[in-house]
mmCIF file as Biopython writes it, N, C-alpha, C and O atoms, coordinates in Angstrom:
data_model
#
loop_
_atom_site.group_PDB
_atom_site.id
_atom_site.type_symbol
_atom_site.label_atom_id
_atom_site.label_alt_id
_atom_site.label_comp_id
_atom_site.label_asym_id
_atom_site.label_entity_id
_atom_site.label_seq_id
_atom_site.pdbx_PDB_ins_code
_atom_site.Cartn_x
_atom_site.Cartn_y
_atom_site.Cartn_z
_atom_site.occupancy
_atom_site.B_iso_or_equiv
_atom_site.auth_seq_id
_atom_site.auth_asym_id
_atom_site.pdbx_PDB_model_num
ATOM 1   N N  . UNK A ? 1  ? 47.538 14.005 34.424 1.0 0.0 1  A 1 
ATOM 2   C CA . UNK A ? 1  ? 46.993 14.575 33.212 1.0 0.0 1  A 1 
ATOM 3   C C  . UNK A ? 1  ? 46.673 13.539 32.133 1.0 0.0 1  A 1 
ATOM 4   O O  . UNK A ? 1  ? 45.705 13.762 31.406 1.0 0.0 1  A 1 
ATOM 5   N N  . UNK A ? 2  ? 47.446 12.349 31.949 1.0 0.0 2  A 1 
ATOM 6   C CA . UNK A ? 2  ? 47.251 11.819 30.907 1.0 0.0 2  A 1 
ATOM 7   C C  . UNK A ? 2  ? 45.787 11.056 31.224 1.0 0.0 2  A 1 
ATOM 8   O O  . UNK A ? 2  ? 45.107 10.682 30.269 1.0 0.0 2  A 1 
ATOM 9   N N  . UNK A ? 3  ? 45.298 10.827 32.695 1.0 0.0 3  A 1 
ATOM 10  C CA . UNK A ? 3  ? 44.069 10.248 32.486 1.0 0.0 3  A 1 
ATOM 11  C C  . UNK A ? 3  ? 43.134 10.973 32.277 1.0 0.0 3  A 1 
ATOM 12  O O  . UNK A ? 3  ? 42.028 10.519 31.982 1.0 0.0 3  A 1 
ATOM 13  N N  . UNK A ? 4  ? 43.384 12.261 32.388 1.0 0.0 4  A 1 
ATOM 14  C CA . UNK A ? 4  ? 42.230 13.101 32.522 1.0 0.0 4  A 1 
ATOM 15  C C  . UNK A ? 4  ? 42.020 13.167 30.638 1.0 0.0 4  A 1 
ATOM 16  O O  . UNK A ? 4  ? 40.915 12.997 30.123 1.0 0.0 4  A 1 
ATOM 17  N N  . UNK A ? 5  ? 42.875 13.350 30.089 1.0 0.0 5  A 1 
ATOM 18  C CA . UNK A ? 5  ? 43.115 13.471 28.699 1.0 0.0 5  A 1 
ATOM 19  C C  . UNK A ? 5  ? 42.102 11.946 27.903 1.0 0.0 5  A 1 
ATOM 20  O O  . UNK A ? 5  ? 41.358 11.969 26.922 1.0 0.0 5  A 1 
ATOM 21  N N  . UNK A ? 6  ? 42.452 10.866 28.732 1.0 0.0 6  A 1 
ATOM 22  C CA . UNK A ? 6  ? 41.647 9.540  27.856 1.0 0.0 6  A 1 
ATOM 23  C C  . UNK A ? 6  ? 40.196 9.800  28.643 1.0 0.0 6  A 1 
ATOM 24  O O  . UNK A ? 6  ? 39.170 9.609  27.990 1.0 0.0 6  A 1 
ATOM 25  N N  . UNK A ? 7  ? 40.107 10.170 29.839 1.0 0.0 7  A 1 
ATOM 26  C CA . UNK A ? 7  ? 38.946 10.294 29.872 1.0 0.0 7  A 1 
ATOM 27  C C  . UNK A ? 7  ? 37.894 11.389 29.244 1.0 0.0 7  A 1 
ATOM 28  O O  . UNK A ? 7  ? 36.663 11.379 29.202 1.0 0.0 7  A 1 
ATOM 29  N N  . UNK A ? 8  ? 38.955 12.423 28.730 1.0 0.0 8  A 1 
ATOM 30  C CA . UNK A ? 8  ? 38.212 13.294 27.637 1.0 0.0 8  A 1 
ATOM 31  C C  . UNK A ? 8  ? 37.909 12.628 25.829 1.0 0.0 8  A 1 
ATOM 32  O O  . UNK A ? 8  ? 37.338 13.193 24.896 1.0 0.0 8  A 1 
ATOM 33  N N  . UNK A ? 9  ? 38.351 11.690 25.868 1.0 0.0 9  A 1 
ATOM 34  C CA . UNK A ? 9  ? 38.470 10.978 24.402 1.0 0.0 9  A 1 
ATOM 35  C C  . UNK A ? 9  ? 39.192 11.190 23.541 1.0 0.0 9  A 1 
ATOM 36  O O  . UNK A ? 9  ? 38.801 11.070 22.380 1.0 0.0 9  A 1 
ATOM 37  N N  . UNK A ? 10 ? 40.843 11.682 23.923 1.0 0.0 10 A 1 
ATOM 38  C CA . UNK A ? 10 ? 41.964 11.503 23.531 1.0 0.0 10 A 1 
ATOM 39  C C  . UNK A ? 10 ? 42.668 10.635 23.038 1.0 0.0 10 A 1 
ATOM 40  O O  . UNK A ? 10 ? 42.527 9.794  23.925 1.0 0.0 10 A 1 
ATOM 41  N N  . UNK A ? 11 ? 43.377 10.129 22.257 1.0 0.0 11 A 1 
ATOM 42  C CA . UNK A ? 11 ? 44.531 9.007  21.966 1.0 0.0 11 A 1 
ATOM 43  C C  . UNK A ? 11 ? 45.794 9.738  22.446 1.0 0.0 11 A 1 
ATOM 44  O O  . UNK A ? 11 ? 46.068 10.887 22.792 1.0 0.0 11 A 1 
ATOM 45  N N  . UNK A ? 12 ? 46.522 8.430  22.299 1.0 0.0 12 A 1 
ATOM 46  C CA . UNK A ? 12 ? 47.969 8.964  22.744 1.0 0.0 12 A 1 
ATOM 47  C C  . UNK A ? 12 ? 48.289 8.686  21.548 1.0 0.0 12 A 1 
ATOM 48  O O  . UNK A ? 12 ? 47.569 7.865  20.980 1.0 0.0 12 A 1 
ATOM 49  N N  . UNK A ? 13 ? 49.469 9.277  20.777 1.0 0.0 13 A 1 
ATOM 50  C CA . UNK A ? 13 ? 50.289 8.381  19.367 1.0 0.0 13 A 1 
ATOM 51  C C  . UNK A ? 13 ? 51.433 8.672  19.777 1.0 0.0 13 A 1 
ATOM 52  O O  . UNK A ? 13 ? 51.951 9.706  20.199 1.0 0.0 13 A 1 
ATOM 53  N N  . UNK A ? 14 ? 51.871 7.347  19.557 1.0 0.0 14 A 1 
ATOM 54  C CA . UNK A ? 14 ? 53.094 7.370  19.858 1.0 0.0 14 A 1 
ATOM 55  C C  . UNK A ? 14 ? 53.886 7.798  18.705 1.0 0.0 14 A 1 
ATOM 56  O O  . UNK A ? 14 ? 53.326 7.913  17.615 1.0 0.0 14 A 1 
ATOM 57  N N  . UNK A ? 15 ? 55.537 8.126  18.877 1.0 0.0 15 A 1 
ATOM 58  C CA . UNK A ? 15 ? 56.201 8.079  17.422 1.0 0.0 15 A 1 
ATOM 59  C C  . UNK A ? 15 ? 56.449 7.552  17.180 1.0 0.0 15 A 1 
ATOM 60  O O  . UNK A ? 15 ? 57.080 6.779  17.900 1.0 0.0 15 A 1 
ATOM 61  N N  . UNK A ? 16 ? 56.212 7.275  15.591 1.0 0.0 16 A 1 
ATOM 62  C CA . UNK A ? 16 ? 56.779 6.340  14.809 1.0 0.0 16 A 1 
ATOM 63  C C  . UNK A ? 16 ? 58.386 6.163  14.485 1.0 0.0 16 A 1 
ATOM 64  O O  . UNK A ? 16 ? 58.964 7.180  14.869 1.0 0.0 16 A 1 
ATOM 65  N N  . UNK A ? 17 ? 58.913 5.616  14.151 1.0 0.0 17 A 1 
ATOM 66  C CA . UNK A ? 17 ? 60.269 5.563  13.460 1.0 0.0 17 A 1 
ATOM 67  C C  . UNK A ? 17 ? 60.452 5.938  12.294 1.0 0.0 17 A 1 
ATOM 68  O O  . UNK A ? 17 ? 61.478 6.587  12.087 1.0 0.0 17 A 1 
ATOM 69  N N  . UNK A ? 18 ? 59.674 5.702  11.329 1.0 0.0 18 A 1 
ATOM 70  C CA . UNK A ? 18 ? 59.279 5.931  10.378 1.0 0.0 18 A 1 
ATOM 71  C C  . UNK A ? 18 ? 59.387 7.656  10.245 1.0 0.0 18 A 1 
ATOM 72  O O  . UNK A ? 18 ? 59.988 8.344  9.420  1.0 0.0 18 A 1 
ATOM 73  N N  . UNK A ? 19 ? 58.492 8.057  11.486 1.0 0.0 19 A 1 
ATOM 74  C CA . UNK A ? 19 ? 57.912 9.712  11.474 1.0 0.0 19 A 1 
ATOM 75  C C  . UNK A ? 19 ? 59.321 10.729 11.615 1.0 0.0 19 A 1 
ATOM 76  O O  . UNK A ? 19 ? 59.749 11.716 11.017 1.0 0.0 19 A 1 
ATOM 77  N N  . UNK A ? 20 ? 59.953 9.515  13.257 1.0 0.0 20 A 1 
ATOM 78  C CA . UNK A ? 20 ? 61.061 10.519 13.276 1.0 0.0 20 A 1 
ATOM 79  C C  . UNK A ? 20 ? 62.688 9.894  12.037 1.0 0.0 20 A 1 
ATOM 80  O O  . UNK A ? 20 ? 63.860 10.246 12.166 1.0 0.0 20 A 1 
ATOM 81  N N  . UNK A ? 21 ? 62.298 9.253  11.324 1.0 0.0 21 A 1 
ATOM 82  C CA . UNK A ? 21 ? 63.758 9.107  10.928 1.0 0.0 21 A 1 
ATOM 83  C C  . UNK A ? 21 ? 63.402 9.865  9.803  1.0 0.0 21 A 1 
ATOM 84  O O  . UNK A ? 21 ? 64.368 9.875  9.040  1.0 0.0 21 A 1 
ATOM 85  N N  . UNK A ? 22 ? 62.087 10.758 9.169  1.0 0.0 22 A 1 
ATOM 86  C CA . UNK A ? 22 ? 61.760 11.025 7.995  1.0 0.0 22 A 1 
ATOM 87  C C  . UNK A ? 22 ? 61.649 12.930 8.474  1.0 0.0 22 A 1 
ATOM 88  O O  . UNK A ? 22 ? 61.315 13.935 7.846  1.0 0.0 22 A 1 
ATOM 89  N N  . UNK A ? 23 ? 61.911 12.786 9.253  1.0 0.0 23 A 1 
ATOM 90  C CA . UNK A ? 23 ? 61.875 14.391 9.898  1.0 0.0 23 A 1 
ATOM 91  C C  . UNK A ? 23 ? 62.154 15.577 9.386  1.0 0.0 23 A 1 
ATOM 92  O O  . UNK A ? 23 ? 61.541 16.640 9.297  1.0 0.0 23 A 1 
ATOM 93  N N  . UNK A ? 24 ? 63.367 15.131 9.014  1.0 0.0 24 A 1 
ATOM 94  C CA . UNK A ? 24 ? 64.191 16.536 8.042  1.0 0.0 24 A 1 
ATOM 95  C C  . UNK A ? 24 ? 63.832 16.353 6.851  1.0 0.0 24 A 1 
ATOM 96  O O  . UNK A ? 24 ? 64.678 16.556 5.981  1.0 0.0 24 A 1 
ATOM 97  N N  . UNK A ? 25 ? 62.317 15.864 6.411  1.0 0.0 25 A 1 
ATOM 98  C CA . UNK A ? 25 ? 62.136 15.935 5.034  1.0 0.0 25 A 1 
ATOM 99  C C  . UNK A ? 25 ? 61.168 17.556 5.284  1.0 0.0 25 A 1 
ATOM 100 O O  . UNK A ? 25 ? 61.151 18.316 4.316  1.0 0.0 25 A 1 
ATOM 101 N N  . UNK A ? 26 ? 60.498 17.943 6.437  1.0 0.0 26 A 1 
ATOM 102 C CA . UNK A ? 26 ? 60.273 19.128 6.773  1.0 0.0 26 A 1 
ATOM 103 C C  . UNK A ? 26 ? 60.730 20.611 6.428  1.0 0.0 26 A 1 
ATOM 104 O O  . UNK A ? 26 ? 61.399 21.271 7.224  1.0 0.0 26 A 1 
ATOM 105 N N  . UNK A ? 27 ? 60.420 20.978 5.478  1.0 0.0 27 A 1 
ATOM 106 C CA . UNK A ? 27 ? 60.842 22.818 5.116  1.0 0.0 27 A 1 
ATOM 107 C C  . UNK A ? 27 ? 60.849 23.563 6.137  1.0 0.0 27 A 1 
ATOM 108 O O  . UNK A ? 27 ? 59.851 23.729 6.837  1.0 0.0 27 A 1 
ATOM 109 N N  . UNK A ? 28 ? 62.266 24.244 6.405  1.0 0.0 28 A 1 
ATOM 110 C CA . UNK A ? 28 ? 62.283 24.949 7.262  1.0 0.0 28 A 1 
ATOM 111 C C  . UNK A ? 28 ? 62.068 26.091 7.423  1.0 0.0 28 A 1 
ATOM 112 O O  . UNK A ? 28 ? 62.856 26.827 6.829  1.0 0.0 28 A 1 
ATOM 113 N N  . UNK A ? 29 ? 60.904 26.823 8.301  1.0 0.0 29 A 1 
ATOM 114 C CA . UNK A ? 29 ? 60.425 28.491 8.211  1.0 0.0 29 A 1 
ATOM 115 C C  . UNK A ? 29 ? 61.351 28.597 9.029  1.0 0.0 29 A 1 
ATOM 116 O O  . UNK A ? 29 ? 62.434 28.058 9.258  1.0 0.0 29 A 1 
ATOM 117 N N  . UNK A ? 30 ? 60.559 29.607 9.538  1.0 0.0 30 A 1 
ATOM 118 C CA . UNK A ? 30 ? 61.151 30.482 10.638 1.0 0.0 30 A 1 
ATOM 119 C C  . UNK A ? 30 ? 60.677 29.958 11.744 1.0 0.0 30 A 1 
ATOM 120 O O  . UNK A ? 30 ? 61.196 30.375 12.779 1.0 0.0 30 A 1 
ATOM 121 N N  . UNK A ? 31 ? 59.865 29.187 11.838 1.0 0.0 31 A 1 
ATOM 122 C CA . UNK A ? 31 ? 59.251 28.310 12.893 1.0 0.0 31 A 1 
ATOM 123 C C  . UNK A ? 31 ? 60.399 26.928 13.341 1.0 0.0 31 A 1 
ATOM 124 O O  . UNK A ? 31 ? 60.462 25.892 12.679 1.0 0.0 31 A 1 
ATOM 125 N N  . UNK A ? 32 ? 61.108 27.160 14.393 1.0 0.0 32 A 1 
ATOM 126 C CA . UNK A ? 32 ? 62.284 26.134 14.325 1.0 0.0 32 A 1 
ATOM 127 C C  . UNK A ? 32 ? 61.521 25.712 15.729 1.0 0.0 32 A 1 
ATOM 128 O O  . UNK A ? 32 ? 62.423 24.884 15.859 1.0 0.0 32 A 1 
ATOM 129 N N  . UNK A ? 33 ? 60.838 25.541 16.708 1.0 0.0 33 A 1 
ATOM 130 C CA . UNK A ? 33 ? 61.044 24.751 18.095 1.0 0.0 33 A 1 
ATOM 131 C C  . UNK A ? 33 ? 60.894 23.118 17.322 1.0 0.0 33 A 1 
ATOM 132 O O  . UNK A ? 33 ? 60.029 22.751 16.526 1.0 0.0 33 A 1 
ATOM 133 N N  . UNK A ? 34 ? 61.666 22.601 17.693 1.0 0.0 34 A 1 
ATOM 134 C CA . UNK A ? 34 ? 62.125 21.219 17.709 1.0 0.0 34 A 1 
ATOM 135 C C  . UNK A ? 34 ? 60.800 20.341 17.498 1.0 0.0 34 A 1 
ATOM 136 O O  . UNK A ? 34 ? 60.354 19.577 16.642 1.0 0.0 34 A 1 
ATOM 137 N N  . UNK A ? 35 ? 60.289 21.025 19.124 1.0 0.0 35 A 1 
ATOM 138 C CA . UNK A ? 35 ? 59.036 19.540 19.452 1.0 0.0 35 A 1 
ATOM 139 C C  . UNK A ? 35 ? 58.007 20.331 18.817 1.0 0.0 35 A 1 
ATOM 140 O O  . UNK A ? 35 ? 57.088 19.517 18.727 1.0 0.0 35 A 1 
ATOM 141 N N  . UNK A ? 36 ? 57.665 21.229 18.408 1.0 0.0 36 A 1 
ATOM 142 C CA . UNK A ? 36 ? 56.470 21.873 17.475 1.0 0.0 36 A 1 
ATOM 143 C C  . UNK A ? 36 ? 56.624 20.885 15.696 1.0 0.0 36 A 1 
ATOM 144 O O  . UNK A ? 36 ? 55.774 20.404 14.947 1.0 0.0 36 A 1 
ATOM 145 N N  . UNK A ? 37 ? 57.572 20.934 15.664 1.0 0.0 37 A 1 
ATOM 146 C CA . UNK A ? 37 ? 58.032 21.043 13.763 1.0 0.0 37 A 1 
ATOM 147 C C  . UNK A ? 37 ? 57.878 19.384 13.935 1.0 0.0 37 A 1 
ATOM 148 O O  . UNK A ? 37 ? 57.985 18.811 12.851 1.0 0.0 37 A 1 
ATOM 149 N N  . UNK A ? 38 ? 57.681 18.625 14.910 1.0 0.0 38 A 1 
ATOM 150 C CA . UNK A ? 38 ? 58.269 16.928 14.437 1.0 0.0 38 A 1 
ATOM 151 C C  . UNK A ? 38 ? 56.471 16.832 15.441 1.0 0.0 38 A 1 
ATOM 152 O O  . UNK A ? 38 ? 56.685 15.923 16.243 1.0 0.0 38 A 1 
ATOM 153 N N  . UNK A ? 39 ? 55.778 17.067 15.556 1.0 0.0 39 A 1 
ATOM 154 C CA . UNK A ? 39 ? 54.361 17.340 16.057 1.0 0.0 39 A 1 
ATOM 155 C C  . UNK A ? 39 ? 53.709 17.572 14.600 1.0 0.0 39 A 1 
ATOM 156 O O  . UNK A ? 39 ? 52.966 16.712 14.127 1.0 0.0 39 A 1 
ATOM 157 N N  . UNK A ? 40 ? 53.988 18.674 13.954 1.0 0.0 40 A 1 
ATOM 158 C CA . UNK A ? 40 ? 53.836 19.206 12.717 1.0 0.0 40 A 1 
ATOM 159 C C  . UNK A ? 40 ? 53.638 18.132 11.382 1.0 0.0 40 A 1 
ATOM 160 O O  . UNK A ? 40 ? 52.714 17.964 10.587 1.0 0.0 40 A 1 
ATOM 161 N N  . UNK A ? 41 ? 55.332 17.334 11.599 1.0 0.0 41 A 1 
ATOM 162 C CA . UNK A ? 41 ? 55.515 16.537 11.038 1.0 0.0 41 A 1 
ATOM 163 C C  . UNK A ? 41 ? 55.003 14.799 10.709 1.0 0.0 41 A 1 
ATOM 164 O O  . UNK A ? 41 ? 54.876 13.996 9.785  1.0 0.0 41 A 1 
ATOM 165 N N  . UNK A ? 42 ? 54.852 14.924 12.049 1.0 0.0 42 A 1 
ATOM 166 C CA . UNK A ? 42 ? 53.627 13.719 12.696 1.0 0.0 42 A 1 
ATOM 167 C C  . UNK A ? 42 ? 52.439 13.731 12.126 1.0 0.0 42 A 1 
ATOM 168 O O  . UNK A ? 42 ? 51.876 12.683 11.811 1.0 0.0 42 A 1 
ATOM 169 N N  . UNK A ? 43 ? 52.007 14.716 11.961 1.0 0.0 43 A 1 
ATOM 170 C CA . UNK A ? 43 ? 50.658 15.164 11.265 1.0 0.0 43 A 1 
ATOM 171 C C  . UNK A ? 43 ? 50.153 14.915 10.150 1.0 0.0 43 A 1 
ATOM 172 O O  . UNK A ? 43 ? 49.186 14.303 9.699  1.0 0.0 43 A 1 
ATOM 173 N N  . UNK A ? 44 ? 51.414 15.802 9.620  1.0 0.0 44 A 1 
ATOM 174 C CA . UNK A ? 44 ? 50.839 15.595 8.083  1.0 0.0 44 A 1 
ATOM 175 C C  . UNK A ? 44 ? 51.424 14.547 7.448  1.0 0.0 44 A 1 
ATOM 176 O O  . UNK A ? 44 ? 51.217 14.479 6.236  1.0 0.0 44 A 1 
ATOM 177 N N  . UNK A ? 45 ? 52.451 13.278 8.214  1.0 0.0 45 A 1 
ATOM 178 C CA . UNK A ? 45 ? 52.156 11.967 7.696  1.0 0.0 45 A 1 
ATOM 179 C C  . UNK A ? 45 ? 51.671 11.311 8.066  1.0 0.0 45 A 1 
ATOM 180 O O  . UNK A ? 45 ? 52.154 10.212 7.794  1.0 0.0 45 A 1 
ATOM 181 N N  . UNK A ? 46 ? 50.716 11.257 8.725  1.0 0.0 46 A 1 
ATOM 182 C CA . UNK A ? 46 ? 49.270 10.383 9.117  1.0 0.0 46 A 1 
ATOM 183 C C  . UNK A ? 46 ? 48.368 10.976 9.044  1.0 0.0 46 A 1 
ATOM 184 O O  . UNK A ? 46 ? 47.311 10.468 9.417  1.0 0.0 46 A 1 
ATOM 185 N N  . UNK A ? 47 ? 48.392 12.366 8.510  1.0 0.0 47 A 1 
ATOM 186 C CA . UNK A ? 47 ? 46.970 12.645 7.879  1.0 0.0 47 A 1 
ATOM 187 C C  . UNK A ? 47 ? 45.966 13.014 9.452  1.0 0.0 47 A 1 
ATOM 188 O O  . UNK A ? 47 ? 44.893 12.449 9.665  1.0 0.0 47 A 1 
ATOM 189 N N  . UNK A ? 48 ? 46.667 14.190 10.548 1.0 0.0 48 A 1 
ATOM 190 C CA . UNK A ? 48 ? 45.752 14.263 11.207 1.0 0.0 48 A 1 
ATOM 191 C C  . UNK A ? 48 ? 45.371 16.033 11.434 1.0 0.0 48 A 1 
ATOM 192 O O  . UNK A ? 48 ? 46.042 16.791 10.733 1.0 0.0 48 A 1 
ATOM 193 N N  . UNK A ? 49 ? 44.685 16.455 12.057 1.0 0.0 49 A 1 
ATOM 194 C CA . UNK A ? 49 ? 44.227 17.563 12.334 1.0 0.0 49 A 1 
ATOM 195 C C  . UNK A ? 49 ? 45.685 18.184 13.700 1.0 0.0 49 A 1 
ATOM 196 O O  . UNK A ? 49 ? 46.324 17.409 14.411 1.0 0.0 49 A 1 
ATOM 197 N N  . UNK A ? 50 ? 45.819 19.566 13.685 1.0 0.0 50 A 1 
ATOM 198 C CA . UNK A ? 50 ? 46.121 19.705 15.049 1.0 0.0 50 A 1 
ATOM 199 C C  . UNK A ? 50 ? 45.533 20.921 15.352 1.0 0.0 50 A 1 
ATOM 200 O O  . UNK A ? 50 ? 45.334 21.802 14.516 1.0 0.0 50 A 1 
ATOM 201 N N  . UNK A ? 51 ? 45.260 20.988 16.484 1.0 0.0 51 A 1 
ATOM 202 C CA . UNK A ? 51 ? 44.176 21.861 17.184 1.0 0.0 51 A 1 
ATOM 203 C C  . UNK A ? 51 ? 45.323 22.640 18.272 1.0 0.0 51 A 1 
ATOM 204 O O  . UNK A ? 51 ? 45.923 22.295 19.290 1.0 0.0 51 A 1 
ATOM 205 N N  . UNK A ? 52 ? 45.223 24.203 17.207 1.0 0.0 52 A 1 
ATOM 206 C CA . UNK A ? 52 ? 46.261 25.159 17.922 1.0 0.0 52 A 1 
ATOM 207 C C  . UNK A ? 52 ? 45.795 26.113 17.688 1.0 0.0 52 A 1 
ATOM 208 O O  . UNK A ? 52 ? 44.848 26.262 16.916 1.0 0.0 52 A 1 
ATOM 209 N N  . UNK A ? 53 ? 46.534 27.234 18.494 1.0 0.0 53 A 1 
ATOM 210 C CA . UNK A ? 53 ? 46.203 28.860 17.851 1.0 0.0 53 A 1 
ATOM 211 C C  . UNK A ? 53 ? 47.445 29.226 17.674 1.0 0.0 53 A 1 
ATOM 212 O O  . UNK A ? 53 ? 47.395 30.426 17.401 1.0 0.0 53 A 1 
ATOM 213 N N  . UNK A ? 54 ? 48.533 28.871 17.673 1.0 0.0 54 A 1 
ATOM 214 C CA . UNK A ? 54 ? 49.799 29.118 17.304 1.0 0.0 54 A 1 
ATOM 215 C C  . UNK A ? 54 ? 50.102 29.476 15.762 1.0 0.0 54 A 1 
ATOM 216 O O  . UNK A ? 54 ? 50.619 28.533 15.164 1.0 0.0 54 A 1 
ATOM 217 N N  . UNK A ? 55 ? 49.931 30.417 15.135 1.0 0.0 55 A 1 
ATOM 218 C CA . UNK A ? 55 ? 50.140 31.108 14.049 1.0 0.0 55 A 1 
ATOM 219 C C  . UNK A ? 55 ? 51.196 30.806 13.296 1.0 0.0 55 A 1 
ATOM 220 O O  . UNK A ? 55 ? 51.411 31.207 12.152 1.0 0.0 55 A 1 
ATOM 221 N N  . UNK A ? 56 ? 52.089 29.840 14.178 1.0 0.0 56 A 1 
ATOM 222 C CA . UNK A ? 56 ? 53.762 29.262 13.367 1.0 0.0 56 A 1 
ATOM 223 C C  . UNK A ? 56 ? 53.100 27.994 12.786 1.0 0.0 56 A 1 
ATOM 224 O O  . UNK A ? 56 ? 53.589 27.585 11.733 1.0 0.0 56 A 1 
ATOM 225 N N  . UNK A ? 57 ? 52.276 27.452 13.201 1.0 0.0 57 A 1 
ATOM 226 C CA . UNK A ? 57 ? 51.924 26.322 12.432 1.0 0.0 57 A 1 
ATOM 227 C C  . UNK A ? 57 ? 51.195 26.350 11.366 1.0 0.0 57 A 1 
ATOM 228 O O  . UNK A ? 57 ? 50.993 25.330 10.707 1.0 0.0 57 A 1 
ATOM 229 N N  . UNK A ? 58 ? 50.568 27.832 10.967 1.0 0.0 58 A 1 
ATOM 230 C CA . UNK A ? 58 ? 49.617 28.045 9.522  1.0 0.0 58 A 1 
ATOM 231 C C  . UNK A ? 58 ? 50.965 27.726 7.973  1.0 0.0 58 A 1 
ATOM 232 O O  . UNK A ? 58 ? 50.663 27.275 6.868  1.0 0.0 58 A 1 
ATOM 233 N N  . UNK A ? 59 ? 52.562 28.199 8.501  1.0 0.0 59 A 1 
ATOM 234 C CA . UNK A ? 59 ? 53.476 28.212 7.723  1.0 0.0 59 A 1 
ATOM 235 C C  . UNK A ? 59 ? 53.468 26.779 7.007  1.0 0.0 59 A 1 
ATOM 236 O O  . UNK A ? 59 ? 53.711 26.680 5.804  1.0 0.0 59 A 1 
ATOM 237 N N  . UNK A ? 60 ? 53.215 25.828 7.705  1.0 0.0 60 A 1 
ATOM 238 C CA . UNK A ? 60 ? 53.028 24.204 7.192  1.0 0.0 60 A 1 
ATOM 239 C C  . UNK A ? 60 ? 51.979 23.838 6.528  1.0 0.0 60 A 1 
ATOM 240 O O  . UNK A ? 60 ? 51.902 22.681 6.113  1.0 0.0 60 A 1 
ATOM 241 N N  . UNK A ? 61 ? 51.112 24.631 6.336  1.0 0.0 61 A 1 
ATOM 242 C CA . UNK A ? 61 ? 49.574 24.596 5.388  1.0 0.0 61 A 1 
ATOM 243 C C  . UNK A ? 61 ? 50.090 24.247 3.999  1.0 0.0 61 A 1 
ATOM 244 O O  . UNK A ? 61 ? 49.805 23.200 3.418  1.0 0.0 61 A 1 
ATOM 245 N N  . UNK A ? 62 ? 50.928 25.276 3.477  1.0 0.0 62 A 1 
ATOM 246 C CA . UNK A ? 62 ? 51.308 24.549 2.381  1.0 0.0 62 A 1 
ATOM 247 C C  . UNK A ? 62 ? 51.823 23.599 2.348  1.0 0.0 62 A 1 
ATOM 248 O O  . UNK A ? 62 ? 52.174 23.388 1.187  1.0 0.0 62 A 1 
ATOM 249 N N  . UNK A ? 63 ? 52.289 22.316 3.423  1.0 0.0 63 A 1 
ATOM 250 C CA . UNK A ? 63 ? 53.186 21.072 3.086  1.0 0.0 63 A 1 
ATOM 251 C C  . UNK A ? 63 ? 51.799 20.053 3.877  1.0 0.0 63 A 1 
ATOM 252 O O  . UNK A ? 63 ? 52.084 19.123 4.632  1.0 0.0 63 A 1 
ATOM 253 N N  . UNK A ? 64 ? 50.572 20.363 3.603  1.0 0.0 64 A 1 
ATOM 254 C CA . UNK A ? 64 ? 49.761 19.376 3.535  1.0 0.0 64 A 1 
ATOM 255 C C  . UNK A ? 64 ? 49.013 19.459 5.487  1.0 0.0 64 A 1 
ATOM 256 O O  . UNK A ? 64 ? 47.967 18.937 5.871  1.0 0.0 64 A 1 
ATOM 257 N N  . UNK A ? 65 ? 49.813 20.122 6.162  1.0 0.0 65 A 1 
ATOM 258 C CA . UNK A ? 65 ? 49.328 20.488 7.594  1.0 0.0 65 A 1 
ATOM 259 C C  . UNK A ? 65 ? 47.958 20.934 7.277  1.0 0.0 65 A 1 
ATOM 260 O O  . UNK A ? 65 ? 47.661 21.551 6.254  1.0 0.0 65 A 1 
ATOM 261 N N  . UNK A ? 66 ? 46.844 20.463 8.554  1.0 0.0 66 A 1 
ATOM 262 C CA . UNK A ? 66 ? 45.522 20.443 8.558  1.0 0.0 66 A 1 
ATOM 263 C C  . UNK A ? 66 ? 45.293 21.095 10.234 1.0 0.0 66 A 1 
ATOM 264 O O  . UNK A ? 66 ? 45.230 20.335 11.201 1.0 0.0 66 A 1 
ATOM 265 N N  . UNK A ? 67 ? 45.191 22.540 10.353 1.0 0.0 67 A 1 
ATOM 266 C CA . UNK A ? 67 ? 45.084 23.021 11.306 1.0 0.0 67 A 1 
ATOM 267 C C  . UNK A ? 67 ? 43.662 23.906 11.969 1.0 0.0 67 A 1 
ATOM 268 O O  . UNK A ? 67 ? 43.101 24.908 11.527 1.0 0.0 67 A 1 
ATOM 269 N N  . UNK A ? 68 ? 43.447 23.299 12.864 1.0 0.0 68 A 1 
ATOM 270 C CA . UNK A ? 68 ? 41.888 24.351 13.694 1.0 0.0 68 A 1 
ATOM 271 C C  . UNK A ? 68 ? 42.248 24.907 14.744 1.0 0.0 68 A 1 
ATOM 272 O O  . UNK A ? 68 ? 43.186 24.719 15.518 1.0 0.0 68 A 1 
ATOM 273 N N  . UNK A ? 69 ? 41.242 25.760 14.695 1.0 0.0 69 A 1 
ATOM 274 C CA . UNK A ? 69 ? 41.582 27.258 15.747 1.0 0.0 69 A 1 
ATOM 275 C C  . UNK A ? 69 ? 41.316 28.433 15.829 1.0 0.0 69 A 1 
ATOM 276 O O  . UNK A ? 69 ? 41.785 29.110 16.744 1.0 0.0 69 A 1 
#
């Protein structure tokens, strides 16, 4: 999968240290899965888009999350 992914014009990002030691600066909804909320979190400190239809992630709109779908 992962080649099929760069050959679609994907990046990989890795995590930062930075991203995960700053994690629990995250408001907590009701939206708790672990690897969703630090994905979430990834995001909106580098300023990227995430491309979901998952309706738990509109809750992060107000903390600067940039979501399509």
């Amino acid at each position: 999968m992962p080649v099929l992914a760069k050959n679609h014009g994907f990046e990989f990002l890795p995590l930062s240290p930075e991203d995960a030691a700053t994690y629990n600066q995250l408001p907590l909804t009701s939206h708790k899965d672990p690897f969703d909320r630090m994905l979430i979190w990834q995001a909106i400190r580098q300023n990227l888009i995430v491309v979901t239809k998952d309706p738990q992630f509109e809750h992060y709109q107000d903390q600067g999350l940039k979501v399509v779908w």
